[in-house]
C-alpha positions in Angstrom: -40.4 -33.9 19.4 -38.3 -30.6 20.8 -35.4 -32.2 19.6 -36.0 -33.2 16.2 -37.6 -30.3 15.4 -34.2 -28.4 16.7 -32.5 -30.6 14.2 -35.1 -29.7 11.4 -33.8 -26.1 12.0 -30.6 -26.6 12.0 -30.7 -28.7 8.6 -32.5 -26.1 7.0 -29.8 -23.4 8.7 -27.6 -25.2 7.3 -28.5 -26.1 4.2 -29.2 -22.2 4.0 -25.4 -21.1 4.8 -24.1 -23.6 2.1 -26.4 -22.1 -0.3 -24.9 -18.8 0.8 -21.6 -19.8 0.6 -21.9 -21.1 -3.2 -23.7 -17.9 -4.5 -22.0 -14.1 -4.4 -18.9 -15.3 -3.6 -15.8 -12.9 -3.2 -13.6 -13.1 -6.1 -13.4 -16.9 -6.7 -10.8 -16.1 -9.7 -8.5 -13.9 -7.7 -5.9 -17.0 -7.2 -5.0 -16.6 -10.8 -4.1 -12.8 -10.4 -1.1 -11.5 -11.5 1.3 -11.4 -8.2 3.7 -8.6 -7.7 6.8 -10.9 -6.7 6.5 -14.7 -6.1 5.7 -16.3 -9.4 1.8 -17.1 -8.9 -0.8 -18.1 -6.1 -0.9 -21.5 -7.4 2.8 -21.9 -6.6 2.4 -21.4 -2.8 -0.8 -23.2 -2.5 -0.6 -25.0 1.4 -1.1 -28.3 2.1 -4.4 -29.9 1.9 -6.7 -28.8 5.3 -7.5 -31.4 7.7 -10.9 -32.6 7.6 -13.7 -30.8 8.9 -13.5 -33.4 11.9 -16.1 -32.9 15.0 -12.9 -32.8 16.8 -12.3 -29.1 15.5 -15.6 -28.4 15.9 -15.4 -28.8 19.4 -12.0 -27.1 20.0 -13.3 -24.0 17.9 -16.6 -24.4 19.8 -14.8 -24.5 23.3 -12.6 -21.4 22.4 -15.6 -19.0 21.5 -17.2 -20.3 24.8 -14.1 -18.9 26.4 -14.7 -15.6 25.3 -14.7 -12.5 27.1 -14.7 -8.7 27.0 -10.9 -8.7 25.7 -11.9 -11.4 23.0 -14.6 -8.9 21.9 -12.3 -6.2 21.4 -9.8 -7.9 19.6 -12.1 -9.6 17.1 -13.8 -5.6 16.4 -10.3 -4.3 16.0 -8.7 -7.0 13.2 -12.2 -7.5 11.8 -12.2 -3.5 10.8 -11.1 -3.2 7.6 -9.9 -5.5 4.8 -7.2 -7.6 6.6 -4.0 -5.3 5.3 -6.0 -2.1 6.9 -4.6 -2.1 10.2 -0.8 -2.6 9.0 -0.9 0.2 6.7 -2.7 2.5 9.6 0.3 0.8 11.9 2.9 2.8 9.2 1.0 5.6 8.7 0.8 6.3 12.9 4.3 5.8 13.0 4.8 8.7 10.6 2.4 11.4 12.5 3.4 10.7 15.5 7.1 11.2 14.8 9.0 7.8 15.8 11.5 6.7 14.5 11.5 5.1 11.0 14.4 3.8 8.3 14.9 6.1 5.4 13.2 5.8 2.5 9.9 5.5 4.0 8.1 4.3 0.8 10.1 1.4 0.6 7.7 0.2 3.9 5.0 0.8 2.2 6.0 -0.9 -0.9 7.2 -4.4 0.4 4.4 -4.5 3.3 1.7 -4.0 0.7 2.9 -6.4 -1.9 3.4 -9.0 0.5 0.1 -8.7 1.6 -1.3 -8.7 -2.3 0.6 -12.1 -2.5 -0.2 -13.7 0.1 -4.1 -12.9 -0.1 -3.5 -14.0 -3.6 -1.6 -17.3 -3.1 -4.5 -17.9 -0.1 -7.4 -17.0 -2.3 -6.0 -19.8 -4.9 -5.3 -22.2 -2.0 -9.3 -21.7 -0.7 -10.8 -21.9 -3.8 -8.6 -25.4 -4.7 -10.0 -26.8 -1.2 -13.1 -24.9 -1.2 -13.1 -26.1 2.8 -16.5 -25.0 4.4 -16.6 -22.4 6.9 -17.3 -23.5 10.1 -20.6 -22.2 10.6 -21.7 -23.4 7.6 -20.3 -27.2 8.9 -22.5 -26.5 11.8 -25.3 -24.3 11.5 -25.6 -24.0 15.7 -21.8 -22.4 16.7 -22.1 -19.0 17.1 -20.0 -16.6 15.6 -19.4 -12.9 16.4 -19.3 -11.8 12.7 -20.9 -12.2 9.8 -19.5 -15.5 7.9 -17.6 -14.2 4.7 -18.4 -14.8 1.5 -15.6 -17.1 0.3 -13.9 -20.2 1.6 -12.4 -20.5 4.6 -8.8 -22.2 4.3 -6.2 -20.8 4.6 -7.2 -17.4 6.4 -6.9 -14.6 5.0 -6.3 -12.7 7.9 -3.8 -14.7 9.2 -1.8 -14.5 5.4 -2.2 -10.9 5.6 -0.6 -10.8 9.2 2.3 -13.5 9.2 3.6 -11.4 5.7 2.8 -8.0 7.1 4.7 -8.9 10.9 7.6 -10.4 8.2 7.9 -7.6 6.4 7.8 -4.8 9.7 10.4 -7.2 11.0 13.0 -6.8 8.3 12.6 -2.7 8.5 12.4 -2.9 12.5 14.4 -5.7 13.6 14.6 -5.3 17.1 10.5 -4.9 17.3 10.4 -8.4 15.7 8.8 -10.2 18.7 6.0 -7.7 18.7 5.2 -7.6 15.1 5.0 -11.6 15.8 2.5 -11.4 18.7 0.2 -8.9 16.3 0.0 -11.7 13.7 -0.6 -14.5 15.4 -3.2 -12.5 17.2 -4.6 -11.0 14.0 -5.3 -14.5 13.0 -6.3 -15.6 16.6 -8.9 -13.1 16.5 -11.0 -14.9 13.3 -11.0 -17.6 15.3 -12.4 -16.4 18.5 -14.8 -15.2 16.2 -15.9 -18.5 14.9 -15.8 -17.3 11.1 -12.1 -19.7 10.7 -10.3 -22.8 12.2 -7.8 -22.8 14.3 -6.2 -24.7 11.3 -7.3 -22.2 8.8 -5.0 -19.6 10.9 -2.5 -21.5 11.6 -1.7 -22.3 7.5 -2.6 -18.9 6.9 0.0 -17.4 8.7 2.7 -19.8 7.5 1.9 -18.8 3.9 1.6 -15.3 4.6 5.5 -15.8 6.3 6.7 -17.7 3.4 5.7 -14.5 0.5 7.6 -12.5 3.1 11.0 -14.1 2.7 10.2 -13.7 -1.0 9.0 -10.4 -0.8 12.0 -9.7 1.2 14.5 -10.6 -1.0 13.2 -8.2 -3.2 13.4 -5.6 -1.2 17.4 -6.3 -0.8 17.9 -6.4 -4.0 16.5 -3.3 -5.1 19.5 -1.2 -4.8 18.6 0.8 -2.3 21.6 0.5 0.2 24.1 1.8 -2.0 25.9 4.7 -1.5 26.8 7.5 -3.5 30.0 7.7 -4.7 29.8 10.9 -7.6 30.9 14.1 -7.3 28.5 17.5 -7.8 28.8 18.7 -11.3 29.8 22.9 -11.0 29.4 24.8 -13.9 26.2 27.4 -15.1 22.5 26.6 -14.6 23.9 23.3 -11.7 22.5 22.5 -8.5 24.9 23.6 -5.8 25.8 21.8 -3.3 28.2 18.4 -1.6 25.7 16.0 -0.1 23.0 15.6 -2.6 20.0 13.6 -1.4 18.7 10.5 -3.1 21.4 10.3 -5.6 21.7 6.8 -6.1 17.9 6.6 -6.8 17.8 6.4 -10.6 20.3 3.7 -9.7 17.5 1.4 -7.8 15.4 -1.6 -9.5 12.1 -0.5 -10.4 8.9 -2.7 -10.1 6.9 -2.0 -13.8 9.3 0.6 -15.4 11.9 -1.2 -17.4 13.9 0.7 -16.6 14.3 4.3 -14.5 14.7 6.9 -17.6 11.7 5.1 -19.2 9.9 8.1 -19.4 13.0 11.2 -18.8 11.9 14.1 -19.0 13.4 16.2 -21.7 15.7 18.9 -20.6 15.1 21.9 -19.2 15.6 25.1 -20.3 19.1 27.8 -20.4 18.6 29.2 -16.6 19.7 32.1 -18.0 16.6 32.4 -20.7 14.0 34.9 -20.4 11.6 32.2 -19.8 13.3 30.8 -16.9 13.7 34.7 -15.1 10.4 34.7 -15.3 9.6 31.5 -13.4 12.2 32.3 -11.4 10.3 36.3 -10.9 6.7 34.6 -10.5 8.5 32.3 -7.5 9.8 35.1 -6.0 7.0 37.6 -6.5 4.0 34.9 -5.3 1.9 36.5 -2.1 2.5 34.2 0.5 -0.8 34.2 2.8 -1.7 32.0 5.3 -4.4 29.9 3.3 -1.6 28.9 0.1 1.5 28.5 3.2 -0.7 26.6 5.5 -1.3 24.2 2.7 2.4 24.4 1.6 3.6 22.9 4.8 0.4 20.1 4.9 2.5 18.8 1.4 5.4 18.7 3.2 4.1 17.0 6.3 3.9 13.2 6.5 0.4 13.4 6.2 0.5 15.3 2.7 3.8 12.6 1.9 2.4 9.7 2.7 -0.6 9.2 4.9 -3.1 10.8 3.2 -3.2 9.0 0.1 -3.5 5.7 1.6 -6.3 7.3 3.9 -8.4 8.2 0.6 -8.0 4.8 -0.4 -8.8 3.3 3.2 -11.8 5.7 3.5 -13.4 5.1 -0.5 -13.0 1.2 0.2 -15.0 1.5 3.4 -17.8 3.8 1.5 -18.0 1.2 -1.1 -17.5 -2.2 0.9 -14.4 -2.9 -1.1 -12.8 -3.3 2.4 -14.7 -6.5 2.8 -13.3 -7.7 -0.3 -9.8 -8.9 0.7 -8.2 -9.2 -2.7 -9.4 -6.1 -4.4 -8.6 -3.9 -1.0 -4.6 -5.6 -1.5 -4.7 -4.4 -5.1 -5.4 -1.3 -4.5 -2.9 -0.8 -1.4 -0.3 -2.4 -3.5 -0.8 -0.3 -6.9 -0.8 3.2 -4.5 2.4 1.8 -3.0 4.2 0.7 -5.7 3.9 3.2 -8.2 5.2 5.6 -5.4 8.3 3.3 -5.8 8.9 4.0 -9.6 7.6 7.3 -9.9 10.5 8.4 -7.3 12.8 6.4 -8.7 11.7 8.3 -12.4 11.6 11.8 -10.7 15.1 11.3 -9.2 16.6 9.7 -12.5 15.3 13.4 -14.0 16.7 15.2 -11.2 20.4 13.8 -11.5 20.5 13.6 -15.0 20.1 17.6 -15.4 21.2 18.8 -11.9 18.8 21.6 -12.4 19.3 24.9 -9.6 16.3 25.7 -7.2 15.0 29.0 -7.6 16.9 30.3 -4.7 20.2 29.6 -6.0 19.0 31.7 -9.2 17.7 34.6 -7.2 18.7 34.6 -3.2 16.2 37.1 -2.5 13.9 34.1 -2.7 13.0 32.9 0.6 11.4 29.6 0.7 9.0 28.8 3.4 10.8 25.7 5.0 14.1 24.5 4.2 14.7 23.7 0.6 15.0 19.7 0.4 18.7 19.0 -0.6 18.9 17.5 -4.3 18.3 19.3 -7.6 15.1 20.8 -8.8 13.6 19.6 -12.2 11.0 17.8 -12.5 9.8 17.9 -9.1 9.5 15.1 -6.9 5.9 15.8 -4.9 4.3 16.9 -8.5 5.2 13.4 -10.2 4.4 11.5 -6.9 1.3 13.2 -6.4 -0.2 13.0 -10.2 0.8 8.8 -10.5 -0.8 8.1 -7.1 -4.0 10.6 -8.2 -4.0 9.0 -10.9 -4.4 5.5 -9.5 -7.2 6.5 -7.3 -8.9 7.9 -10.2 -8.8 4.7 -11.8 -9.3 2.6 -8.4 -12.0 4.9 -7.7 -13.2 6.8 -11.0 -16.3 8.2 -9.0 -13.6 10.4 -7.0 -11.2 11.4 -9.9 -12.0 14.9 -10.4 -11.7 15.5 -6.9 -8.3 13.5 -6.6 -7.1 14.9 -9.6 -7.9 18.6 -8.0 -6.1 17.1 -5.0 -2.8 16.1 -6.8 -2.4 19.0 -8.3 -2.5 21.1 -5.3 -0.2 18.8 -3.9 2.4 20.2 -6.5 1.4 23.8 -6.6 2.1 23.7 -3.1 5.9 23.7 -4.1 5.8 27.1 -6.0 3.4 28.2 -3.1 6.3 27.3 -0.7 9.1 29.2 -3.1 11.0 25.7 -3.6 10.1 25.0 -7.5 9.4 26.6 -10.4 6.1 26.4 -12.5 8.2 23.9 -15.3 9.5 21.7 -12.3 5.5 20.9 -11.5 4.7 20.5 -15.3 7.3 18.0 -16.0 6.5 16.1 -13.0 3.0 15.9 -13.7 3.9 14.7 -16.9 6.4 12.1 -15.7 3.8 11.0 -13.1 0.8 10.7 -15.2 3.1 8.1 -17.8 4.3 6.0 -14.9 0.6 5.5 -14.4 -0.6 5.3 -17.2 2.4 1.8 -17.1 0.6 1.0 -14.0 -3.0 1.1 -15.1 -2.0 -0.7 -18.8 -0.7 -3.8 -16.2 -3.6 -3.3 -13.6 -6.1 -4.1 -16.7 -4.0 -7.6 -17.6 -3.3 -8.2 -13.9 -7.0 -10.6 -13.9 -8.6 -8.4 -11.9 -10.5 -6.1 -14.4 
């Protein structure tokens, strides 16, 4: 009687998870999204699962048995998150704590997030073609230490995330590769010891995730980025002074949605002799350095105001809103604040060497600037087109916090007067250049499938 009545329950368990798992699921069009570099989702889809056999039950079944304090924290650490979080935070530690990093430090974040877009993509068309159970809701009785996600469960999406993420690190720290390769296949490991995935479901996810990689990687050397400069410093009036100008062969580089990197050039500034650009140059000069406007001069120029903190708005507005358990949206979002870094430098830089404007120092040498003035040419400015395209982003990503981003990004680019390292026309042709770039961005983001 005990035991029929056990398997009453656990028909009407399951009967209840399969219901679950057909209504409110996660983004069952996402496979069709528009993918940043391999040519669609549907093109990578894996190979058909293998059945959900009582063999795999068992093996999954005697692996969360097995579990122990270790197992707990490695399933609470991966699960954190949408499955690109803790790759992203990986990039973003290695920046604050100072180790050692390749140049160009926005070129991590640009591969690392579009491979993990494509392959969450290319898995989300791959689960919703097989629409394999998850295992729970094959067997109502194993016991899983998470909540069973809305969505199927082949290929992983953790895993996908991880064996592109660990492909990607790889390329840019070769001689950490082995480590990078442990994380991943313990990334995916660790939806297994949870019970919410196969051991196949891993297993094919990473293999996809490693596969986008390569593709995604032979973007990346292609891009342009390792050539080297070959030009000589213009001299003349109203030129940039100096012989090893920084970033010069950056309006030379490939560019992900601009067709091409003067899409949007700013148009020249003004004689540096004009009265209008003495008086820049005098407000620059003349500007009351206190400790409030400095200390927020050198946050900008830290790696936090560079790069970390912009993908820690995003990280913290996804976990306030739950779009963290939502694996394809949370990729869009990384990607889109990553990429449009990449073209918006590339546009800033194309403006920079195509008028080889002077900093304000160079104009008037009673100027002293608060940190050392970054070596390449002034107009537009770099941090004020950066920091209105990836405000801009978040506003859109995130309109409920675009006021307050918008206030951020534009402190972001005072802080270069504040610091004595631009003028005032410097920040308003960046912020012009940047909000274009986005508005490219955002006109793609609503015909990428996701809107």
């Amino acid at each position: 009687m005990l035991s029929a009545l056990c398997k009453a329950c656990a028909v009407i368990l399951l009967s209840v998870n399969c219901a679950f798992a057909q209504s409110d699921l996660i983004e069952p069009k996402a496979g069709t999204w528009k993918t940043w570099v391999i040519t669609s989702g549907k093109d990578f889809r894996v190979p058909p699962p293998p059945d959900t056999s009582t063999a795999e039950l068992e093996q999954l079944r005697d692996i969360i048995a097995k579990n122990d304090a270790q197992a707990a924290v490695m399933i609470t650490f991966w699960d954190a998150g949408s499955p690109g979080y803790r790759w992203i935070d990986l990039v973003n530690n290695r920046l604050l704590t100072g180790e050692k990093i390749p140049p160009n430090a926005h070129r991590i974040y640009t591969y690392l997030t579009m491979a993990i877009y494509d392959a969450t993509i290319a898995a989300w068309e791959s689960k919703y073609f097989y629409n394999r159970p998850r295992p729970s809701e094959a067997d109502a009785t194993l016991p899983t230490a998470l909540p069973t996600p809305r969505s199927p469960s082949y290929p992983s999406e953790h895993a996908a995330a991880a064996g592109a993420a660990a492909m990607i690190l790889s390329h840019f720290f070769p001689d950490e590769a082995s480590s990078f390769q442990a994380m991943a296949e313990e990334a995916a490991q660790s939806r297994v010891l949870a019970g919410v995935q196969f051991p196949s479901d891993s297993s094919a996810g990473l293999e996809l995730g490693r596969r986008v990689a390569e593709q995604v990687i032979a973007r990346a050397k292609a891009d342009g980025s390792d050539a080297v400069w070959t030009g000589k410093v213009p001299t003349g009036p109203c030129k940039w002074v100096g012989d090893k100008p920084g970033n010069a062969t950056m309006p030379n580089w490939k560019p992900i949605v601009l067709a091409l990197p003067d899409e949007f050039r700013p148009p020249a500034p003004p004689d540096c002799q004009s009265a209008a650009v003495k008086a820049e140059t005098d407000a620059v000069r003349q500007f009351e350095r206190k400790f409030p406007n400095s200390s927020k001069a050198f946050y900008w120029q830290s790696p936090a105001g560079l790069f970390t903190s912009w993908y820690d708005y995003a990280s913290k507005w996804m976990f306030e809103d739950k779009t963290d358990s939502n694996a394809p949206r949370a990729a869009r979002a990384y990607a889109m604040l990553a990429t449009i870094h990449f073209d918006a430098f590339i546009a800033s830089n194309d403006g920079k060497f195509a008028y080889w404007y002077p900093r304000p120092n160079m104009l008037d040498p009673s100027i002293t600037p608060l940190f050392a003035v970054p070596p390449f040419p002034s107009y537009p400015s770099n941090h004020s087109t950066l920091s209105t395209a990836r405000c801009e982003i978040l506003a859109y990503l995130f309109p409920s916090h675009a006021e307050f981003i918008r206030k951020v990004g534009k402190e972001a680019g005072d802080s270069r007067i504040w610091a004595g390292i631009h003028y005032a026309m410097d920040n308003k042709a960046g912020a012009a250049l940047g909000k274009a770039v986005a508005e490219k961005f955002i006109e793609r983001a609503r015909k990428d499938g996701a809107d």
